[in-house]
C-alpha positions as CSV (number, residue, x, y, z in Angstrom):
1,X,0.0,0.0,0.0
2,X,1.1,3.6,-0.9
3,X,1.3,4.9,2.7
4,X,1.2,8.7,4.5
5,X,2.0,9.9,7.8
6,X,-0.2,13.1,8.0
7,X,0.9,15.0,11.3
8,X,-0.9,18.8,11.4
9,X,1.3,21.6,13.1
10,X,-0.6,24.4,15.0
11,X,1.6,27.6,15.6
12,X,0.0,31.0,16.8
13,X,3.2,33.4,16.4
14,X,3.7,36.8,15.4
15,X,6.8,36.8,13.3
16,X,9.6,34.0,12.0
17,X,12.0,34.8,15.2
18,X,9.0,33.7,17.1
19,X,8.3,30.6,15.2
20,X,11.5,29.4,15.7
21,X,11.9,29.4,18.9
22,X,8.3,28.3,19.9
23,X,7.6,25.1,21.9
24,X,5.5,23.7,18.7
25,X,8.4,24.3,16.2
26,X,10.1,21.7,19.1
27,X,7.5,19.3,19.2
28,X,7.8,19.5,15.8
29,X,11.5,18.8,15.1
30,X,11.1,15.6,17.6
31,X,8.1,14.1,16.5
32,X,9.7,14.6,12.7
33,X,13.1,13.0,13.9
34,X,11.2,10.2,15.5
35,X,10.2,8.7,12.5
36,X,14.1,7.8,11.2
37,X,13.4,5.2,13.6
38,X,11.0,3.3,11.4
39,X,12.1,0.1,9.7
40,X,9.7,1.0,6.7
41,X,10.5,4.2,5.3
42,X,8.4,3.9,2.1
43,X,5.9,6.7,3.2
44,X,5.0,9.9,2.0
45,X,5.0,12.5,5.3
46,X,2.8,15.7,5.1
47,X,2.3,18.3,7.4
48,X,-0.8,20.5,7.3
49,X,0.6,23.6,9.2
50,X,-1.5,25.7,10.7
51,X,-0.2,29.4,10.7
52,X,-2.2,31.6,12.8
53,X,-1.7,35.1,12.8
54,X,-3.4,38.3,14.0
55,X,-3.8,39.8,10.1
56,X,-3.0,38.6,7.0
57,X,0.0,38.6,5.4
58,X,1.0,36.9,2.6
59,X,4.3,37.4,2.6
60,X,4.8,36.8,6.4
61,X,3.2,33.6,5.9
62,X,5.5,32.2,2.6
63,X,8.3,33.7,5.0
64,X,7.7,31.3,7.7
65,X,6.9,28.4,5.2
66,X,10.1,28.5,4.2
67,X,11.6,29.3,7.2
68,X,9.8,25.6,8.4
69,X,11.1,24.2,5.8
70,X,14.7,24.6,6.8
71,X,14.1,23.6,9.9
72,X,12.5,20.1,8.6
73,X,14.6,19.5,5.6
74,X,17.7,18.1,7.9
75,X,15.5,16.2,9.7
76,X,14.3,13.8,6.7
77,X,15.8,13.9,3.0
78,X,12.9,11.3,1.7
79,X,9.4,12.7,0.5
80,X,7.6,15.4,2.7
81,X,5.1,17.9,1.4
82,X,4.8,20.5,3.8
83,X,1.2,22.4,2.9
84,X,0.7,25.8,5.2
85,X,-1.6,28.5,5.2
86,X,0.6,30.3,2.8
87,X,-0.8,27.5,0.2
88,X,-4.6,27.5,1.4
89,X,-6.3,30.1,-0.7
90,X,-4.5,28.5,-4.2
91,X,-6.4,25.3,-2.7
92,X,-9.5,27.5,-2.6
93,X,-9.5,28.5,-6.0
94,X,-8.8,25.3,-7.3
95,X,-11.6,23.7,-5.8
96,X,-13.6,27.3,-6.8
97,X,-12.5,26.6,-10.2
98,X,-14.1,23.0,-10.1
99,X,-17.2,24.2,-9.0
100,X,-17.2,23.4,-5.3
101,X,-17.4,27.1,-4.0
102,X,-19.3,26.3,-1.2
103,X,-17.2,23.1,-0.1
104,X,-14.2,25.4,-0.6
105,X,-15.2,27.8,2.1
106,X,-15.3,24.4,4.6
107,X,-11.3,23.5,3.6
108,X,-9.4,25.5,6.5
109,X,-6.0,24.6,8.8
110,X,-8.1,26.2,11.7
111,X,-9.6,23.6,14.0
112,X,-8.8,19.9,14.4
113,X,-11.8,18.4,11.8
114,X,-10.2,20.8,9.2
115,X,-7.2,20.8,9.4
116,X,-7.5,17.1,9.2
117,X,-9.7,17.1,6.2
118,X,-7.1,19.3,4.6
119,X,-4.7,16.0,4.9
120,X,-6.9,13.9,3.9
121,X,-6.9,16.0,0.4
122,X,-3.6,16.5,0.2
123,X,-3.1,11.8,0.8
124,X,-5.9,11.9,-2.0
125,X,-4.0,13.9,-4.2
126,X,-0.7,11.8,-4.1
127,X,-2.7,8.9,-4.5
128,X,-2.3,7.6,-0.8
129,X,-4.1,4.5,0.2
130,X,-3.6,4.2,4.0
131,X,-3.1,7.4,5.5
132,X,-1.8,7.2,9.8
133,X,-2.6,10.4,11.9
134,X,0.0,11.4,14.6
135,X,0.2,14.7,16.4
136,X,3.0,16.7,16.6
137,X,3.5,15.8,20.4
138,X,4.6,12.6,20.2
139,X,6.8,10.2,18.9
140,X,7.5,7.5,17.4
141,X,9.5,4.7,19.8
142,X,8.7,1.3,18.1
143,X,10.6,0.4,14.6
144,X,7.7,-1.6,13.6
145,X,5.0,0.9,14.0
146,X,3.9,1.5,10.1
147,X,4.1,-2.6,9.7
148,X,1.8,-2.8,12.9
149,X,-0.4,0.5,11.6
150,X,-1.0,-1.8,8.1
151,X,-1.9,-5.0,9.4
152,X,-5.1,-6.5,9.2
153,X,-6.0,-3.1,7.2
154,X,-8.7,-3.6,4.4
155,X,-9.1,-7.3,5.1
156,X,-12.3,-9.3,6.4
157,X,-12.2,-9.9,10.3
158,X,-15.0,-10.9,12.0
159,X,-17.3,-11.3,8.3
160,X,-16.5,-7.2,8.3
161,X,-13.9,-5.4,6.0
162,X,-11.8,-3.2,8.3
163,X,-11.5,0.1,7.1
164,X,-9.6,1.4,10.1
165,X,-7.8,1.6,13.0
166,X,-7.2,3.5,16.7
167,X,-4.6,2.5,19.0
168,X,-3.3,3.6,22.6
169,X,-1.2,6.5,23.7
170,X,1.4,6.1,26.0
171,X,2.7,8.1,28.5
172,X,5.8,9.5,29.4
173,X,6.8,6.8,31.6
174,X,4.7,4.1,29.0
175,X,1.9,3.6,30.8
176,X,-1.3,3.9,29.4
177,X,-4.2,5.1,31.8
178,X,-4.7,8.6,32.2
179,X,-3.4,10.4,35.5
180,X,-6.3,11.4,37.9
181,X,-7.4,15.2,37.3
182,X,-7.4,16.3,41.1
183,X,-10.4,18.9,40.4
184,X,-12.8,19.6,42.8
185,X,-15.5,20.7,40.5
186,X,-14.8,18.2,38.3
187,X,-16.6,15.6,40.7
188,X,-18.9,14.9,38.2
189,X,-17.9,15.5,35.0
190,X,-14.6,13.6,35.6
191,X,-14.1,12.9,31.8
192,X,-10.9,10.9,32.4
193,X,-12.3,8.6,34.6
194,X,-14.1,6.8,31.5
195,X,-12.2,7.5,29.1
196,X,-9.6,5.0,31.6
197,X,-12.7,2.8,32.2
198,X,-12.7,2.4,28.2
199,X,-8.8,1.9,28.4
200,X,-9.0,-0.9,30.7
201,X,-12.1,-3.1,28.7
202,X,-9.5,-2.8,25.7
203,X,-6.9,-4.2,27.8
204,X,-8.5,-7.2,29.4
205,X,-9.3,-8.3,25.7
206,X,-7.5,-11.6,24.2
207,X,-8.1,-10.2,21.3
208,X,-5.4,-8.0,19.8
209,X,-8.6,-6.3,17.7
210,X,-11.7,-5.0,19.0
211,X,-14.6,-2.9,18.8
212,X,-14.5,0.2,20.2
213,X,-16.5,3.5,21.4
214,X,-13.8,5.7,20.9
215,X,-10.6,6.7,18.6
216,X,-7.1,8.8,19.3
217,X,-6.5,11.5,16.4
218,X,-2.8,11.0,17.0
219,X,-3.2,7.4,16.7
220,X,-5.5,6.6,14.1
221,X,-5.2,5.2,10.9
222,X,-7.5,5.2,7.5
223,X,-7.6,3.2,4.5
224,X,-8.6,5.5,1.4
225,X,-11.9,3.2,1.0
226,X,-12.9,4.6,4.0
227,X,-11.6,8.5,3.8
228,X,-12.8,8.8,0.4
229,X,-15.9,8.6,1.3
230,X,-16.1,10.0,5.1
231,X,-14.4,13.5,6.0
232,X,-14.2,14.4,9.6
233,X,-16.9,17.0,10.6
234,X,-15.9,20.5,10.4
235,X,-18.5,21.6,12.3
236,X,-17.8,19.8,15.9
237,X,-15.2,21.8,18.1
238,X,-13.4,18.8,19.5
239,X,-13.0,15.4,19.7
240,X,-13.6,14.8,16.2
241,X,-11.6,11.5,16.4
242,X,-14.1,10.0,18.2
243,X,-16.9,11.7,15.9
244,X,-15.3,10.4,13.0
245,X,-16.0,6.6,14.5
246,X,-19.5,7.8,14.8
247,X,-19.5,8.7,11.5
248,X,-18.3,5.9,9.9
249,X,-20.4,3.1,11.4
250,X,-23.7,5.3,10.3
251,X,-22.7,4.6,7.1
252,X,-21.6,0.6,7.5
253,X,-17.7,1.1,7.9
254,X,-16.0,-0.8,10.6
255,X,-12.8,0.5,12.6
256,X,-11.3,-1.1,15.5
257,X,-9.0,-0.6,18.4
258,X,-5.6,-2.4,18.0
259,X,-4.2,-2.3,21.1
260,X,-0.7,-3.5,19.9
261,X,-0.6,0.5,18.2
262,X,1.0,2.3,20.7
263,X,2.7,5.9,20.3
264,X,4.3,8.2,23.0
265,X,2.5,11.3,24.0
266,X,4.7,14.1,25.0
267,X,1.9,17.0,25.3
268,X,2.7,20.2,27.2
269,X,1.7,20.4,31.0
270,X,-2.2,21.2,31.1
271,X,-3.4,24.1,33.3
272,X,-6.5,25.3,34.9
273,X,-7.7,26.8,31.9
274,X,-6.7,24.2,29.6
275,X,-9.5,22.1,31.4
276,X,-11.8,25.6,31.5
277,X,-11.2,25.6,27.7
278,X,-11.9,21.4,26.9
279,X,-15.2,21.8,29.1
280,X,-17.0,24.7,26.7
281,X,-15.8,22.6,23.9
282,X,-16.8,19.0,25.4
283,X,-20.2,20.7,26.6
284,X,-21.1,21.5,22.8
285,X,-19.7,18.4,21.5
286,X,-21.5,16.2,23.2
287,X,-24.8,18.1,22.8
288,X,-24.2,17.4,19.1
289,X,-23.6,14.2,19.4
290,X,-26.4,13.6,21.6
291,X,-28.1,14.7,18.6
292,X,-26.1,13.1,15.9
293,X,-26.9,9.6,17.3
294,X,-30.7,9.8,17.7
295,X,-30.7,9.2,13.9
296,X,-28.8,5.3,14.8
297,X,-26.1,3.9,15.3
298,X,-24.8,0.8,15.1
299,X,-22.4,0.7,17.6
300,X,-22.1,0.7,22.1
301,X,-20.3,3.7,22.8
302,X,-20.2,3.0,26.7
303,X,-17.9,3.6,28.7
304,X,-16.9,6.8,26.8
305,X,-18.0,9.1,25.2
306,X,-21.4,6.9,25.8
307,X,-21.5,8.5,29.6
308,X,-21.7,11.9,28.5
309,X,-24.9,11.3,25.7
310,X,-27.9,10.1,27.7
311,X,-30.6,12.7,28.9
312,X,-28.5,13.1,32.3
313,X,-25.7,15.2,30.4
314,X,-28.1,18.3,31.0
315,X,-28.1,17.9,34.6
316,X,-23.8,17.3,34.4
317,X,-22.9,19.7,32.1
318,X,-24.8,23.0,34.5
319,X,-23.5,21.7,38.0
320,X,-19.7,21.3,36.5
321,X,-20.2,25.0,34.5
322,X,-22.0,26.3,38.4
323,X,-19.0,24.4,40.3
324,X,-16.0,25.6,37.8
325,X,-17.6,29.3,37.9
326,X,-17.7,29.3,42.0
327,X,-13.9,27.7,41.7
328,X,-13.2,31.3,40.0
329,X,-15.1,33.3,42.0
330,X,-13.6,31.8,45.1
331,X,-10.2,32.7,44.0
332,X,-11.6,36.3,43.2
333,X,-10.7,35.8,38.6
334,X,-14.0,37.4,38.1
335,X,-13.6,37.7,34.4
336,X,-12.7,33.8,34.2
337,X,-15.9,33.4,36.6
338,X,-18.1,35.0,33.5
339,X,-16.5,33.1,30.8
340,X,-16.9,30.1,32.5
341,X,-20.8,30.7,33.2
342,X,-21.4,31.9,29.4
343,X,-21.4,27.9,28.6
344,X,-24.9,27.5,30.4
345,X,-25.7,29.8,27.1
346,X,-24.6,26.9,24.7
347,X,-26.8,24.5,27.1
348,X,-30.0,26.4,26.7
349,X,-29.8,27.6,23.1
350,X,-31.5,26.6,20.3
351,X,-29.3,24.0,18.4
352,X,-29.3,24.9,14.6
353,X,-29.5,21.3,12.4
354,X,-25.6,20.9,11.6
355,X,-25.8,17.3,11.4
356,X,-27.3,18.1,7.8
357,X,-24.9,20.7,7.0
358,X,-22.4,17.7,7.5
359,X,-24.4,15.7,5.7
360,X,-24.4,18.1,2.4
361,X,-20.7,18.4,3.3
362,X,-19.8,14.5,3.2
363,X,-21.6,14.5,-0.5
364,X,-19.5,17.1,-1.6
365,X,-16.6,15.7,0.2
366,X,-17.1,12.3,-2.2
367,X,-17.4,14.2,-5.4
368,X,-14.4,16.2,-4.5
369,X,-12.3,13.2,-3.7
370,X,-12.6,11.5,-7.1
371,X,-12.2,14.7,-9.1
372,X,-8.8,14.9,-7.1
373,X,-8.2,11.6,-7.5
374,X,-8.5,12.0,-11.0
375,X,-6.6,15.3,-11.1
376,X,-3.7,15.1,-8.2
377,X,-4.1,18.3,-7.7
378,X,-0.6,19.1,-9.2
379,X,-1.1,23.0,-9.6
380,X,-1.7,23.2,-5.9
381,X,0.8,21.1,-4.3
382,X,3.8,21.5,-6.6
383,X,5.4,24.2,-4.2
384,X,5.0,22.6,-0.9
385,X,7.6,20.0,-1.2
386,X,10.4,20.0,1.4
């Protein structure tokens, strides 16, 4: 199979000195390194970089593309295609030019669904037929990884084809469970307690394949049957890993949790408002879902996310926004206090349809897909080559 590592880069800076010296530029460099590691170097690596600046500026922007590309180029000689947001309104017009003016105003490197989808073009372009999502906090430890990531991929298990696959992230030290949060007004949201509860099923398994309720974005990985036809959904504001399992079994596609797939997570310490921020954004997601999954679903998505989508995430979701708001009030961050209570707002108001936004999306998404694939897209992506 004709294979691509996709690993999107995020980087809010102001000017190249900044770049270059930021933590993600880091991250970066080591997860990049990582991969020399690999006993199968027949893959094609591109990185969807997000450049996120205060006001456009074309120039800035191509100066810090290449800028990141002399910082990557060292770090592997074979075939990397680096596509930033210097590159994104040529992608625009092209898919303007084709007649997908709406679609084209979904393609973005903002947000994790798009900037994802934006891989998934690129892999579609270069005529990629297994495509393996890692982040650019982690690395790479075990030679075998892209032999592990390919086996068992697009073959019948269990009288089902397998069109993809999640595996586990390790920790610094290797293990796998998620440290306890320690939050007082967390009491009952407590994501991490099921999302380890989900953890641990997997691990008492036999089997080295099973079904699961939920997927790692920096783990996962897609055969092109399967990402031809299902983008991930732009319009969910996290956790679109997850949401992308969702998606897929509505429409028959079958992706499983190999819990030999293991990749080391390096992410930055989280603070308070890390978890302030993954709330707001959990609290919407889930409402969504909630949604999304009343029109069926094939699929037991308990312990997690399954917890958080019965008629009891109402109930949740105000005491944990009531408990994290007196949290800020008690230690007198009054404007923290407000922003925190502003996500009863997304509790209480009216939900506009976006599953069938998606759903007009994904059939664009298709036709897009084969006129690319019939294409490659040359015009667009001749440039971005390391």
């Amino acid at each position: 199979m004709k294979k691509a590592i996709v690993l999107p880069v995020y980087l809010k800076v102001k000017n190249i000195e900044e770049l270059l010296s930021s933590e993600a530029i880091f991250s970066t460099q080591r997860a990049v390194q990582s991969l020399n590691i690999l006993n199968d170097q027949d893959f094609t690596l591109i990185l969807p970089v997000s450049l996120d600046l205060q006001w456009k500026d074309n120039d800035l922007l191509l100066g810090m593309e290449n800028a990141l590309k002399k910082e990557i180029k060292p770090l592997r000689i074979k075939k990397t295609l680096l596509f930033s947001s210097a590159r994104l309104e040529g992608l625009r017009a092209y898919l303007k030019k084709k007649n997908f003016k709406e679609f084209s105003s979904m393609i973005d490197l903002q947000g994790f669904s798009k900037i994802r989808n934006t891989g998934l073009l690129l892999s579609q372009a270069l005529s990629i037929e297994m495509v393996v999502f890692m982040d650019n906090d982690e690395v790479i430890e075990d030679p075998d990884y892209l032999r592990t990531a390919s086996e068992y991929l697009n073959q019948r298990f269990d009288g089902k084809w397998i069109s993809g696959k999640g595996g586990f992230y390790l920790n610094p030290d290797g293990s796998i469970l998620l440290p306890p949060r320690r939050l007082w007004w967390d009491i009952v949201w407590d994501k991490t307690r099921w999302m380890n509860q989900t953890y641990q099923e997997i691990l008492k398994s036999k089997e080295r394949l099973v079904p699961t309720p939920m997927l790692l974005g920096g783990n996962l990985v897609l055969h092109c049957r399967l990402f031809r036809k299902i983008p991930f959904d732009p319009f969910i504001p996290r956790g679109e890993d997850t949401d992308y399992l969702i998606n897929a079994n509505q429409l028959g596609f079958f992706i499983l949790f190999d819990s030999k797939l293991r990749i080391k997570h390096l992410h930055p310490d989280r603070t308070g408002t890390y978890y302030d921020e993954e709330l707001k954004g959990d609290v919407e997601r889930f409402l969504y879902e909630r949604h999304k999954i009343k029109r069926g679903l094939n699929l037991n998505l308990d312990p997690y996310p399954g917890y958080f989508l019965k008629w009891t995430l109402y109930p949740k979701a105000i005491l944990t926004t009531l408990l994290l708001t007196l949290d800020y009030l008690l230690k007198r961050d009054w404007k923290k206090a407000g922003g925190s209570f502003s996500i009863l707002k997304r509790i209480f108001q009216k939900k506009e349809d976006r599953w069938l936004n998606y759903l007009r999306f994904r059939d664009d998404w298709e036709r897009v897909m084969d006129r690319i694939g019939e294409e490659e897209m040359g015009e667009v992506i001749e440039e971005c080559w390391v």
